[in-house]
MOPAC internal coordinates of N, CA, C and O (Angstrom, degrees):
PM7 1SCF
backbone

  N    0.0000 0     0.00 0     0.00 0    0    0    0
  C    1.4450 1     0.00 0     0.00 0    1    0    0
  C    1.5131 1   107.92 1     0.00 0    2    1    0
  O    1.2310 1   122.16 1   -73.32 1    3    2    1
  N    1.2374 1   113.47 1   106.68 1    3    2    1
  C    1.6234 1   111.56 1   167.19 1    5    3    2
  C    1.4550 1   115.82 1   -84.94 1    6    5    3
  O    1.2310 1   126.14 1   -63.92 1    7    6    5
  N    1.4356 1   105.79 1   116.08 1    7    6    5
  C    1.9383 1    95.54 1   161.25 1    9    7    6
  C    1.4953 1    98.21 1  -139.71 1   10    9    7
  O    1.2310 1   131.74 1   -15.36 1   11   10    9
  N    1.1366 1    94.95 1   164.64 1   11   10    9
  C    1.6608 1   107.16 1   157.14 1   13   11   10
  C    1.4581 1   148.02 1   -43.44 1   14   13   11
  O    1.2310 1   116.87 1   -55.85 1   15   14   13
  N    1.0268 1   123.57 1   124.15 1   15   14   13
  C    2.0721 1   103.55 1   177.77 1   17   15   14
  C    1.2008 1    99.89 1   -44.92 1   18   17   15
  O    1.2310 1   105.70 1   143.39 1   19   18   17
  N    0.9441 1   144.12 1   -36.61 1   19   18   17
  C    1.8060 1   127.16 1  -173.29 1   21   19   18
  C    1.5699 1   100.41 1   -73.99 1   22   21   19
  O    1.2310 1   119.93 1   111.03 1   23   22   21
  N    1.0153 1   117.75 1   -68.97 1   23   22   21
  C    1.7931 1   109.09 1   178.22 1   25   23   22
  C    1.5923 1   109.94 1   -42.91 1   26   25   23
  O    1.2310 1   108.19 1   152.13 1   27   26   25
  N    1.0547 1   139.67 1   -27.87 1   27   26   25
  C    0.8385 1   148.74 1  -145.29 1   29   27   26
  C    1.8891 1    92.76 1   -87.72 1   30   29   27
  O    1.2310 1   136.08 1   103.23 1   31   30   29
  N    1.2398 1    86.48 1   -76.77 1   31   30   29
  C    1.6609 1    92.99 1   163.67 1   33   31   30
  C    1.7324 1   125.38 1   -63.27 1   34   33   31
  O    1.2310 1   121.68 1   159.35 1   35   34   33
  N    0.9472 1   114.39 1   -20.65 1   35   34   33
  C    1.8360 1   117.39 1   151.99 1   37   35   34
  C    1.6138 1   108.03 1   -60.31 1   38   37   35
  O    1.2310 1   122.90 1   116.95 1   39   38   37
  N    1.0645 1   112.06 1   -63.05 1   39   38   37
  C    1.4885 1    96.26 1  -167.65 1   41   39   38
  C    1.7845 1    98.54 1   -85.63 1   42   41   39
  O    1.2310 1   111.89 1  -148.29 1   43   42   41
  N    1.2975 1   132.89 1    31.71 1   43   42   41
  C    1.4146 1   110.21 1   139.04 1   45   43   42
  C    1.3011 1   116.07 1    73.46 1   46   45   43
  O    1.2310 1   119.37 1  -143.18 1   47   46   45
  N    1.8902 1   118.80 1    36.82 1   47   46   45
  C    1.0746 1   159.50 1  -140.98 1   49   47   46
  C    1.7441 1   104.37 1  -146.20 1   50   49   47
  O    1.2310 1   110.90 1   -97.78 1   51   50   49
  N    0.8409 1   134.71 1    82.22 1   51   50   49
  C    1.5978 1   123.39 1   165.83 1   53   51   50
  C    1.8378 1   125.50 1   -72.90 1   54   53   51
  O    1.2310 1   126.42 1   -73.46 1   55   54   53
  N    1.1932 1   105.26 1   106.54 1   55   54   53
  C    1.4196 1   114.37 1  -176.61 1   57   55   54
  C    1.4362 1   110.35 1   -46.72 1   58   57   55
  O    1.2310 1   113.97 1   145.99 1   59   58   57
  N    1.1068 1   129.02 1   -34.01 1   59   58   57
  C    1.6367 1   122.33 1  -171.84 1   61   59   58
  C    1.8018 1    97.48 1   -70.06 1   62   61   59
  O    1.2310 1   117.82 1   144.04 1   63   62   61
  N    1.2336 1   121.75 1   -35.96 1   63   62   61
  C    1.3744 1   117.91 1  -161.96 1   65   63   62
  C    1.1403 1    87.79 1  -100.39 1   66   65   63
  O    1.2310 1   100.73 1  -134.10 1   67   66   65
  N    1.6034 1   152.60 1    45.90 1   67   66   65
  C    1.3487 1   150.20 1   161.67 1   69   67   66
  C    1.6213 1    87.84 1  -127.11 1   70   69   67
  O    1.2310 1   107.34 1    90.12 1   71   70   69
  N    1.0190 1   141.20 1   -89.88 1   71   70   69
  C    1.2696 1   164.69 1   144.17 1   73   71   70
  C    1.6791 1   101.45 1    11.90 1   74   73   71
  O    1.2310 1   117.73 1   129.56 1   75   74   73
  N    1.2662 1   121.93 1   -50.44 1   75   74   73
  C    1.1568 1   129.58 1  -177.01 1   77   75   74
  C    1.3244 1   125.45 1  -107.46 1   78   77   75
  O    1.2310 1   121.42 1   -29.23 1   79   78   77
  N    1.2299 1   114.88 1   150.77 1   79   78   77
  C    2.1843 1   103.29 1  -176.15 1   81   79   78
  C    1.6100 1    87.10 1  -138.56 1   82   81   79
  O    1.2310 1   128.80 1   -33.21 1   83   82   81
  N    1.4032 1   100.65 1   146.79 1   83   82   81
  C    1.6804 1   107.97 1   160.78 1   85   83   82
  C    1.2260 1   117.42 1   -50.33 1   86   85   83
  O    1.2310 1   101.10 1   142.85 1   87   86   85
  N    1.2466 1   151.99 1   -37.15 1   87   86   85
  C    1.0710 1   163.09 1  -147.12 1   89   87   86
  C    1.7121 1    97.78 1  -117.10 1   90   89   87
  O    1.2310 1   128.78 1   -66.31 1   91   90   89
  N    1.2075 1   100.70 1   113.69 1   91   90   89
  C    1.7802 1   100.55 1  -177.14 1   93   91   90
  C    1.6284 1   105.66 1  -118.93 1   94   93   91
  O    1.2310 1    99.49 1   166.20 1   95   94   93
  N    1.1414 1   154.59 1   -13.80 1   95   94   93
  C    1.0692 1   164.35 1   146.76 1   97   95   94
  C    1.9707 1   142.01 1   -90.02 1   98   97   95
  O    1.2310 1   118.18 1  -141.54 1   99   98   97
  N    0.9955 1   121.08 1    38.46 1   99   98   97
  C    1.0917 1   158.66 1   147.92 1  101   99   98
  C    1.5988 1   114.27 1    22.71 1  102  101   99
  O    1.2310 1   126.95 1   110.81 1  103  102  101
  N    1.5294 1   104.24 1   -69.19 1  103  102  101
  C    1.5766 1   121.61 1  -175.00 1  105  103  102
  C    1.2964 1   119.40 1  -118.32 1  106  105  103
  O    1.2310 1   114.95 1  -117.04 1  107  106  105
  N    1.5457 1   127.19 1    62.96 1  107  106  105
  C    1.5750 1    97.71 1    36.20 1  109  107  106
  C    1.6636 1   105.90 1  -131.62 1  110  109  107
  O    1.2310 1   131.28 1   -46.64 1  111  110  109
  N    1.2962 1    95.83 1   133.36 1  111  110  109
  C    1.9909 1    76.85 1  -166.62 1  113  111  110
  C    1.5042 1   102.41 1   -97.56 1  114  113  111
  O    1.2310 1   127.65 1   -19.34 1  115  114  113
  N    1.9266 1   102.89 1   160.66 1  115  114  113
  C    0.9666 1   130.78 1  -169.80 1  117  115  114
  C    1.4460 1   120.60 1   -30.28 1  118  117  115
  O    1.2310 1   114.82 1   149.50 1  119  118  117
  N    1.7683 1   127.42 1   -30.50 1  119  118  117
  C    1.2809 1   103.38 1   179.97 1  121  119  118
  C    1.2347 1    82.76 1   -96.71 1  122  121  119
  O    1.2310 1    96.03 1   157.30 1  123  122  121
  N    1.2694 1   159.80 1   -22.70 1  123  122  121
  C    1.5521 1   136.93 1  -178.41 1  125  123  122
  C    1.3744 1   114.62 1   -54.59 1  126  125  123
  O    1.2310 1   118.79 1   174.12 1  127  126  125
  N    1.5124 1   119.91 1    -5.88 1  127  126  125
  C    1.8485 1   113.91 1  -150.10 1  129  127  126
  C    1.9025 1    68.35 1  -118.42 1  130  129  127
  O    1.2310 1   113.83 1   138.08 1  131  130  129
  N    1.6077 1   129.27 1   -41.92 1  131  130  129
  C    1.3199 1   129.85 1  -148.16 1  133  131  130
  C    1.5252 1    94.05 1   -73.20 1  134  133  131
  O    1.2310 1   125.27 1   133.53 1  135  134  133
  N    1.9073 1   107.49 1   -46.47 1  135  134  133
  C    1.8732 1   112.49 1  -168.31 1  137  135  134
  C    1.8091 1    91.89 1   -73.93 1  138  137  135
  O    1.2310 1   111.13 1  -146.18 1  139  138  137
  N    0.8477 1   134.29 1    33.82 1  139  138  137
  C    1.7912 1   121.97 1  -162.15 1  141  139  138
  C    1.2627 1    91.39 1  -119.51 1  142  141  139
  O    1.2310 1   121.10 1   127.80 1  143  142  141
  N    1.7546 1   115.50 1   -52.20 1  143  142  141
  C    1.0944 1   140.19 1  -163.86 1  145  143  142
  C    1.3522 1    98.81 1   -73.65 1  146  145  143
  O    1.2310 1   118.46 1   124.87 1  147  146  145
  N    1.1710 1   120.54 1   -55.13 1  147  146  145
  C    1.5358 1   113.63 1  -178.57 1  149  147  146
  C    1.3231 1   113.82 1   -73.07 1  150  149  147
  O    1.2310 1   113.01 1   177.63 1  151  150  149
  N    1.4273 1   130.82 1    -2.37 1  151  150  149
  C    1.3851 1   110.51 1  -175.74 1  153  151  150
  C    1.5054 1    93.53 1   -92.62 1  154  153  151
  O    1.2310 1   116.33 1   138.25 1  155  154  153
  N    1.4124 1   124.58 1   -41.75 1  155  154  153
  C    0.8453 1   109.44 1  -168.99 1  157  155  154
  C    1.8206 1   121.33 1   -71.68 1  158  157  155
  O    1.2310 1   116.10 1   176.40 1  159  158  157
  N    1.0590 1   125.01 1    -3.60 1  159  158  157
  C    1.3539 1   130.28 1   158.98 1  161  159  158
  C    1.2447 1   121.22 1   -68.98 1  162  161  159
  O    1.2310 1   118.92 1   147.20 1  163  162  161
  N    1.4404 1   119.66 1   -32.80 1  163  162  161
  C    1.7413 1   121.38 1   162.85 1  165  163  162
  C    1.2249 1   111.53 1   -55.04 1  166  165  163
  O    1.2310 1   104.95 1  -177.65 1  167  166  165
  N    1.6600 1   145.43 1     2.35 1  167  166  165
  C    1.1382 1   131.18 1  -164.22 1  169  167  166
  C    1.6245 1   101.82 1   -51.63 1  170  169  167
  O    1.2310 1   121.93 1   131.65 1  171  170  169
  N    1.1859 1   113.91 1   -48.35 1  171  170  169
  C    1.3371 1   100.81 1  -154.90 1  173  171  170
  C    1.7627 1   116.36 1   -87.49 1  174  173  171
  O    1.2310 1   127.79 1   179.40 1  175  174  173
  N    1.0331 1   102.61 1    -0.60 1  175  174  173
  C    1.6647 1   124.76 1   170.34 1  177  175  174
  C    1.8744 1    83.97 1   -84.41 1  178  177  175
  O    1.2310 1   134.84 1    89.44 1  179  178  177
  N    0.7684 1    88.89 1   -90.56 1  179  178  177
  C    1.9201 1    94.26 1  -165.02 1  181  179  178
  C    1.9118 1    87.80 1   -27.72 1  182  181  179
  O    1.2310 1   108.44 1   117.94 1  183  182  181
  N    1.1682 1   139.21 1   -62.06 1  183  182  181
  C    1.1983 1   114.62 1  -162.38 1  185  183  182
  C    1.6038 1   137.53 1   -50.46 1  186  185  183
  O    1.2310 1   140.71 1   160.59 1  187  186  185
  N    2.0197 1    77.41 1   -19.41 1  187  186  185
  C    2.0769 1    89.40 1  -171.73 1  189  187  186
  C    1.4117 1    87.39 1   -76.29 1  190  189  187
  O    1.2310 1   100.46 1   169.16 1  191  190  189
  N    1.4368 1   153.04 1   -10.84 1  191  190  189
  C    1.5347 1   129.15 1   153.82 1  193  191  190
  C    1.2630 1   149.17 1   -83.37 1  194  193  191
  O    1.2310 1   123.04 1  -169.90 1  195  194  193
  N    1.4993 1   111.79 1    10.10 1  195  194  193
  C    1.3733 1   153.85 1  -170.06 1  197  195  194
  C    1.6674 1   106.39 1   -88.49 1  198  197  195
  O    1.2310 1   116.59 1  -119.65 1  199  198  197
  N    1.6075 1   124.10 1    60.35 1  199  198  197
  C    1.4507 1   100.70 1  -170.03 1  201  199  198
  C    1.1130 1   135.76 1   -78.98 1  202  201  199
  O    1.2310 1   128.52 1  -164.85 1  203  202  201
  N    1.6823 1   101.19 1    15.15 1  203  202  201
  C    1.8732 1   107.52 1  -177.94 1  205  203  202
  C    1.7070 1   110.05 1  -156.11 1  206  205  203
  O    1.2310 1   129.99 1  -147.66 1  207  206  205
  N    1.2710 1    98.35 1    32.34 1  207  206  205
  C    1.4573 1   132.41 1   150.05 1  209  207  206
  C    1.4880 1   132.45 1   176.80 1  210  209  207
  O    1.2310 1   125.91 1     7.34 1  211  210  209
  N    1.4546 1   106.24 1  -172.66 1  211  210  209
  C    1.6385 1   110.89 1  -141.68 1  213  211  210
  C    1.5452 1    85.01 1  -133.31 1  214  213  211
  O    1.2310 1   119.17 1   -19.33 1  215  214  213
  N    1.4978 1   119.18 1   160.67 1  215  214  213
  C    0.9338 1   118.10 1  -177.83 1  217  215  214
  C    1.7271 1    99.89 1  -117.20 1  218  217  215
  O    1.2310 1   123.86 1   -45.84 1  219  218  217
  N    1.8353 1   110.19 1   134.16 1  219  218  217
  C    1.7703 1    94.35 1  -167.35 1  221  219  218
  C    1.5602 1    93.85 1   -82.16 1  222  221  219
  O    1.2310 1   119.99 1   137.30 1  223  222  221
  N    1.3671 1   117.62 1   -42.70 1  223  222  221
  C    1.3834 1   140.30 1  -165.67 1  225  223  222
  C    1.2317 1   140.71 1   174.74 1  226  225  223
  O    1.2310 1   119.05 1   -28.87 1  227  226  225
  N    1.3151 1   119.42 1   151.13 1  227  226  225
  C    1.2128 1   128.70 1  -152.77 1  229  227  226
  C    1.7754 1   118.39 1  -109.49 1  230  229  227
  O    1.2310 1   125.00 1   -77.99 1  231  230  229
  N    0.6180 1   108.01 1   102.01 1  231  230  229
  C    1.7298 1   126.56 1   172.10 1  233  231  230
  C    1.7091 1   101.73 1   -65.17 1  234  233  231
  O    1.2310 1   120.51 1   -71.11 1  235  234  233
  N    1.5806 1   116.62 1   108.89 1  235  234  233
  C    1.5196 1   112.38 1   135.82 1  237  235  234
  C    1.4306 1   139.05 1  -120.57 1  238  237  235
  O    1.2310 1   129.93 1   -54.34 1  239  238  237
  N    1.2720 1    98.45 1   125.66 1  239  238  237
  C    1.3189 1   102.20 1  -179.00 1  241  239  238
  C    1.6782 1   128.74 1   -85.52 1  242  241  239
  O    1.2310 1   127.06 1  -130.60 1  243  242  241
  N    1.4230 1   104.03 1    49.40 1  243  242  241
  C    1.3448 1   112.35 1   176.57 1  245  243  242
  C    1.7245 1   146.60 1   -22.25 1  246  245  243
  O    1.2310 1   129.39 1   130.51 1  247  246  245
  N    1.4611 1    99.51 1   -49.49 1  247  246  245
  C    1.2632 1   119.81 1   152.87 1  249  247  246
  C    1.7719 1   125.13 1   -51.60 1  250  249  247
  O    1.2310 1   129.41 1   178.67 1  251  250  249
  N    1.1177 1    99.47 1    -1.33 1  251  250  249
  C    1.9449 1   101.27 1  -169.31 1  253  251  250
  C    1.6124 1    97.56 1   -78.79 1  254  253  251
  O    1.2310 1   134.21 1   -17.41 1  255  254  253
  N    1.2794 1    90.13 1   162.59 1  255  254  253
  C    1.9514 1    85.06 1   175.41 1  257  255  254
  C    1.3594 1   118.62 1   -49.90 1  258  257  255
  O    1.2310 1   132.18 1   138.85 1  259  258  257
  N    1.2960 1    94.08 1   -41.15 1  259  258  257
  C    1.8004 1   101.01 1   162.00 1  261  259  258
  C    1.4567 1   119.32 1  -140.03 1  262  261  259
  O    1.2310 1   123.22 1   -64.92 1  263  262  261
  N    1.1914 1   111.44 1   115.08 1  263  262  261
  C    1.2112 1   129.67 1  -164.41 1  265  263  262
  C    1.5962 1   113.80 1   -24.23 1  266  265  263
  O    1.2310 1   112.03 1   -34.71 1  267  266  265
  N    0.9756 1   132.64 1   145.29 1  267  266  265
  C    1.6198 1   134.34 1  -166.23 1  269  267  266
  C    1.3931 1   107.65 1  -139.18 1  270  269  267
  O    1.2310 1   107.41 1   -54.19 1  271  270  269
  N    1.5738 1   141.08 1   125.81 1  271  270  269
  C    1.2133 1   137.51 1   177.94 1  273  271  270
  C    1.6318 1   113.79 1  -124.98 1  274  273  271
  O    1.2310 1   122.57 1   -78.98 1  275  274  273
  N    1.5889 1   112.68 1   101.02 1  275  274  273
  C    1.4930 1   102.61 1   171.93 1  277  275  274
  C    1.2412 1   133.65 1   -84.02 1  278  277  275
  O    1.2310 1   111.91 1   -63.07 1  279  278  277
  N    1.4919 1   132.86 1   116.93 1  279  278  277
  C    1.1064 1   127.94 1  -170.59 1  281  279  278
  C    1.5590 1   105.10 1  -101.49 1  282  281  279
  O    1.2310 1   126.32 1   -59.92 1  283  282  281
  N    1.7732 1   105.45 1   120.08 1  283  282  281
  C    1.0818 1   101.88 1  -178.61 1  285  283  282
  C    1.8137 1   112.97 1  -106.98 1  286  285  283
  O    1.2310 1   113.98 1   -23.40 1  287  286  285
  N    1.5803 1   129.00 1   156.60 1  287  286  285
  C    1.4358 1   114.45 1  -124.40 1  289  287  286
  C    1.8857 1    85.72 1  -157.03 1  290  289  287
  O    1.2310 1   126.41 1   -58.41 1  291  290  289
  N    1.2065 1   105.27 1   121.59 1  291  290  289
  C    1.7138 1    86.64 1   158.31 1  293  291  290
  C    1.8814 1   109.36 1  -145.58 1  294  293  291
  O    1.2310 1   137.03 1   -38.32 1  295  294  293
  N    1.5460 1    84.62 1   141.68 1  295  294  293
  C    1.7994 1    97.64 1  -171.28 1  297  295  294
  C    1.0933 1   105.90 1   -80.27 1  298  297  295
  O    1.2310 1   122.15 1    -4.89 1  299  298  297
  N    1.7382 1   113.50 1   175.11 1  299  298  297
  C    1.1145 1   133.76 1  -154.53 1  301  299  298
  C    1.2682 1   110.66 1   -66.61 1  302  301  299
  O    1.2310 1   115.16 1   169.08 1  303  302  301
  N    1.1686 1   126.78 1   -10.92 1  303  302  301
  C    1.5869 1   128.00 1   178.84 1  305  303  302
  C    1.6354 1   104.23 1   -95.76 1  306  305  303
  O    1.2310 1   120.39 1   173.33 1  307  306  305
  N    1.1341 1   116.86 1    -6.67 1  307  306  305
  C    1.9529 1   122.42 1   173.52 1  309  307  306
  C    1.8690 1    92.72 1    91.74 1  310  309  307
  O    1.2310 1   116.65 1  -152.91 1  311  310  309
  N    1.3887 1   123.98 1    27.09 1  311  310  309
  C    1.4781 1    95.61 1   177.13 1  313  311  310
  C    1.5878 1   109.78 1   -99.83 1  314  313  311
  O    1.2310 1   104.15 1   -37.41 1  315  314  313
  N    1.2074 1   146.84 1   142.59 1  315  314  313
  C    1.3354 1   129.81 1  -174.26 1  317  315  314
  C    1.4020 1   112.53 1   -75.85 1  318  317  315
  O    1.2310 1   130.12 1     0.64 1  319  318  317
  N    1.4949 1    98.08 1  -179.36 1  319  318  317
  C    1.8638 1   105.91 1   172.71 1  321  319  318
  C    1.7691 1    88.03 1  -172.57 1  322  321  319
  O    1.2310 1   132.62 1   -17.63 1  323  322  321
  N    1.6280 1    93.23 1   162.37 1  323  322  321
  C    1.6429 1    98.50 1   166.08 1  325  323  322
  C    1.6399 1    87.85 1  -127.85 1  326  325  323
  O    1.2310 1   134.79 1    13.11 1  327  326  325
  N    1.1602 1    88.99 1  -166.89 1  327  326  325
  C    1.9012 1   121.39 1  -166.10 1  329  327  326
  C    1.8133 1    83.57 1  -161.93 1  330  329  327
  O    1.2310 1   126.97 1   -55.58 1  331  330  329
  N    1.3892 1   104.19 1   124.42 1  331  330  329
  C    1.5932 1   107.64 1   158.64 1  333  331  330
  C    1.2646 1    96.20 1  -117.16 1  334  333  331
  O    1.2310 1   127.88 1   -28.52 1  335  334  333
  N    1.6643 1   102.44 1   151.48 1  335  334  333
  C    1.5641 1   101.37 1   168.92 1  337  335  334
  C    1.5833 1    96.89 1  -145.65 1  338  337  335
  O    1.2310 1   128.61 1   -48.83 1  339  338  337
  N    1.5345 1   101.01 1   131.17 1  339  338  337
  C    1.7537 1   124.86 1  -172.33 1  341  339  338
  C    1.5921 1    98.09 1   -81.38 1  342  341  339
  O    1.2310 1   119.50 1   -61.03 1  343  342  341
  N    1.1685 1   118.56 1   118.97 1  343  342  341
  C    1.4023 1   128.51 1   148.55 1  345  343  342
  C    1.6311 1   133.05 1   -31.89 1  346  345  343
  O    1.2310 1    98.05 1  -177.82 1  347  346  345
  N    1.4366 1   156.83 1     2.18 1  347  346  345
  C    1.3093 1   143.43 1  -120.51 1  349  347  346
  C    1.5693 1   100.08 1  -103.86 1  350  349  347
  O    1.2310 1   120.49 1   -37.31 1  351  350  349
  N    1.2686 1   116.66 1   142.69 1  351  350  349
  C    1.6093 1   136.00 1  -174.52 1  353  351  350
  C    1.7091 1    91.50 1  -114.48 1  354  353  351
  O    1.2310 1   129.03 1   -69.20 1  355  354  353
  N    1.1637 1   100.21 1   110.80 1  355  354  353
  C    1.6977 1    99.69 1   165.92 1  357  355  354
  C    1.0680 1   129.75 1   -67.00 1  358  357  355
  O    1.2310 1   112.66 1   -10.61 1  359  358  357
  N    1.4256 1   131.47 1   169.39 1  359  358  357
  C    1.3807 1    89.96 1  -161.65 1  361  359  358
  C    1.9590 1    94.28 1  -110.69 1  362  361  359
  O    1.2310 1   128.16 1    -6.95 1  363  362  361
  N    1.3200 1   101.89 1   173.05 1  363  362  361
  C    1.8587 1   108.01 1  -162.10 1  365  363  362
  C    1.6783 1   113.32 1   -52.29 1  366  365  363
  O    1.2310 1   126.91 1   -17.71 1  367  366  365
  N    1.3987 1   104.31 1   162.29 1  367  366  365
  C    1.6113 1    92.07 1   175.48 1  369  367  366
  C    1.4611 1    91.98 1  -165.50 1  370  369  367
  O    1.2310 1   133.71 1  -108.67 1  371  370  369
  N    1.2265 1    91.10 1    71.33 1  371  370  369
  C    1.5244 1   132.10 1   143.86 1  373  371  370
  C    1.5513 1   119.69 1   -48.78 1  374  373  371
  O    1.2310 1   120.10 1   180.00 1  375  374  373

């Protein structure tokens, strides 16, 4: 939608709060690096729901544009597997 700063302020719209979001850092922002951190500390909660594997360990890659956590996993027969799970914070909608 293109309008003007004057339309803008007619229809009862403030440009600073269009222009601007609470959230100023994104990739990877603070609760993405905070929920990253905590998932990966549930390993061993998350494992008591795992009934035909175990989790050996968990890889996070926090620093990624958006945080990335590999959980690596091996079943009852000893063969491995991972599960990655991507971090993403949508962004506000304010």
């Amino acid at each position: 939608m293109h309008c003007s700063f004057w339309q803008w302020i007619y229809l009862g719209l403030r440009i600073d709060k269009i222009l601007t979001m609470k959230t100023e850092h994104y990739n990877p922002s603070q609760l993405e690096v905070e929920f990253s951190y905590a998932l990966a500390e549930l390993q061993k909660e998350l494992g008591k729901f795992l009934t035909h594997n175990t989790i050996s360990k968990v890889e996070n890659k926090v620093h990624e544009d958006n945080p990335v956590l590999l959980f690596h996993l091996v079943d009852k027969d000893g063969d491995p597997h991972e599960v990655v799970i991507q971090v993403i914070q949508r962004v506000d909608k304010f």
